[in-house]
C-alpha positions in Angstrom: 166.9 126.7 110.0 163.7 125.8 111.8 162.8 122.1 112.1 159.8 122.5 113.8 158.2 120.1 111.3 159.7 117.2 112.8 158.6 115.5 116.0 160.4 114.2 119.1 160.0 110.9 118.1 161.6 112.0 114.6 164.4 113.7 115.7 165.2 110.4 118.4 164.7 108.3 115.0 167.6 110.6 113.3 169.6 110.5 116.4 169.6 106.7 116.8 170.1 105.5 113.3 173.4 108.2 112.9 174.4 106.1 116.2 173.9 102.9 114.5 175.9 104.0 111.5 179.2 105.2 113.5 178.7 102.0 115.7 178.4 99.1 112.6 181.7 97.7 112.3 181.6 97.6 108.5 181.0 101.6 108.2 182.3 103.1 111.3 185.8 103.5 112.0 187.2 103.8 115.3 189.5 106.5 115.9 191.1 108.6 119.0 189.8 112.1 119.1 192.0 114.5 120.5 190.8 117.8 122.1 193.3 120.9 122.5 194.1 121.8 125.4 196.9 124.2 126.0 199.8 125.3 124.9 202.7 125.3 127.1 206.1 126.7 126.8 208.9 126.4 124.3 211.7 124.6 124.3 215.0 125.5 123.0 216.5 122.4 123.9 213.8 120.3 121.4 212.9 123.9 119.0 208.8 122.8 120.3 206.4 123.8 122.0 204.5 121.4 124.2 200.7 120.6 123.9 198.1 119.3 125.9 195.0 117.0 124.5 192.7 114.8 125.9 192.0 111.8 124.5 188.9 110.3 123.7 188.3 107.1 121.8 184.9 107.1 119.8 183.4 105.8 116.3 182.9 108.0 113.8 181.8 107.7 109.7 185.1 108.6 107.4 185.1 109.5 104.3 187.5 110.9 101.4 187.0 114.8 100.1 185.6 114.1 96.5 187.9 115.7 94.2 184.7 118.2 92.8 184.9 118.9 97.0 188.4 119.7 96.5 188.3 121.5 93.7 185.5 123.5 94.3 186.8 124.5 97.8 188.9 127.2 96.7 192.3 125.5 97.9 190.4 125.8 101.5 191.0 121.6 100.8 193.5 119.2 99.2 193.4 116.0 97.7 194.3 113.6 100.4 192.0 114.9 103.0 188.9 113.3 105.1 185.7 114.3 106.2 184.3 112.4 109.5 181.1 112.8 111.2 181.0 112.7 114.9 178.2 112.2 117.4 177.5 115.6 118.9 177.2 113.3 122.5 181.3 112.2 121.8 182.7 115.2 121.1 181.0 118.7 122.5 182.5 121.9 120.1 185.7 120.5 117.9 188.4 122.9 117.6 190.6 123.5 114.6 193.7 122.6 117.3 192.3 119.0 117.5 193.4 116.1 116.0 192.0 112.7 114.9 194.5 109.5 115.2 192.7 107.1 112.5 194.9 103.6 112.5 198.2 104.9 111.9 197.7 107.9 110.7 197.5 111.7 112.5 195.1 114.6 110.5 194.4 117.9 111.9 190.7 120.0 111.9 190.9 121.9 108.9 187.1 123.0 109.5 184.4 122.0 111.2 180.0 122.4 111.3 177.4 120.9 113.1 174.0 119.3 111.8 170.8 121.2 112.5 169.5 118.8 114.6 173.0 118.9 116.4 173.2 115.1 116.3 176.5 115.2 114.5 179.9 117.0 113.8 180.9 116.9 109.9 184.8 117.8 110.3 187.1 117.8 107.4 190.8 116.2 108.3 194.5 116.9 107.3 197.4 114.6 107.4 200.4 115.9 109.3 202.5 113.8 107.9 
C-alpha cells in the first residue's frame, strides 16, 4: 500500500498521537512482553521443556475480540481472546512463541500484523490458562 500522500510531518503526527494513546493511563495498559527465545532441553524429571524470553515492560492499547471478530474468523479466534496494539519502537517483529503478562493473566500470540506506517503491532492474545 503506498502512502506516499502523506507527509513527514503526517506520518510524525500518526506516530506521536498512537504514543500518547498507549501512554494515557486511562486507555493504555501496562503489560510485560515476552519475546521467545529458545527452546532448551526436556526434562523427564518435570515432563517440560525449558524456554527462554526476554522480558520487556511496555504500554500497549487492549482490547476484547468482538464476538462478529470471533465469529467471522473461522475458529482462527475464540471468545475470550485480546487484541493489543504495540509501538513498532517497543517491540521489533512479535513471534507467535511470545507471550503477553497483562495483570495477572498470561495469553499467547495467536497472530500478529503490522500498520502500514509500521507505527504499530495489532497482535491478537490467548489465555493459557
Amino acid at each position: 500500500m503506498a502512502l506516499d500522500f502523506l507527509t513527514a510531518r503526517e506520518k510524525t503526527l500518526i506516530t506521536d498521537d498512537f504514543s500518547d494513546l498507549v501512554a494515557d493511563t486511562q486507555i493504555g495498559v501496562a503489560i510485560t512482553y515476552k519475546a521467545f527465545s529458545s527452546k532448551g532441553a526436556f526434562s523427564p524429571t518435570t515432563g517440560k521443556v525449558t524456554e527462554t524470553y526476554t522480558d520487556s515492560s511496555i504500554n500497549a492499547f487492549r482490547m476484547p475480540l468482538s464476538d462478529r471478530e470471533v465469529r467471522d474468523s473461522g475458529g482462527k479466534y475464540q471468545v475470550g481472546d485480546y487484541r493489543y496494539f504495540i509501538r513498532v519502537s517497543d517491540i521489533a517483529t512479535p513471534k507467535k512463541d511470545d507471550r503477553v503478562v497483562d495483570g495477572s493473566v498470561t495469553r499467547y500470540v495467536v497472530s500478529f500484523s503490522v500498520d502500514p506506517l509500521r507505527v504499530f503491532h495489532s497482535l491478537v492474545a490467548r489465555n493459557l490458562g
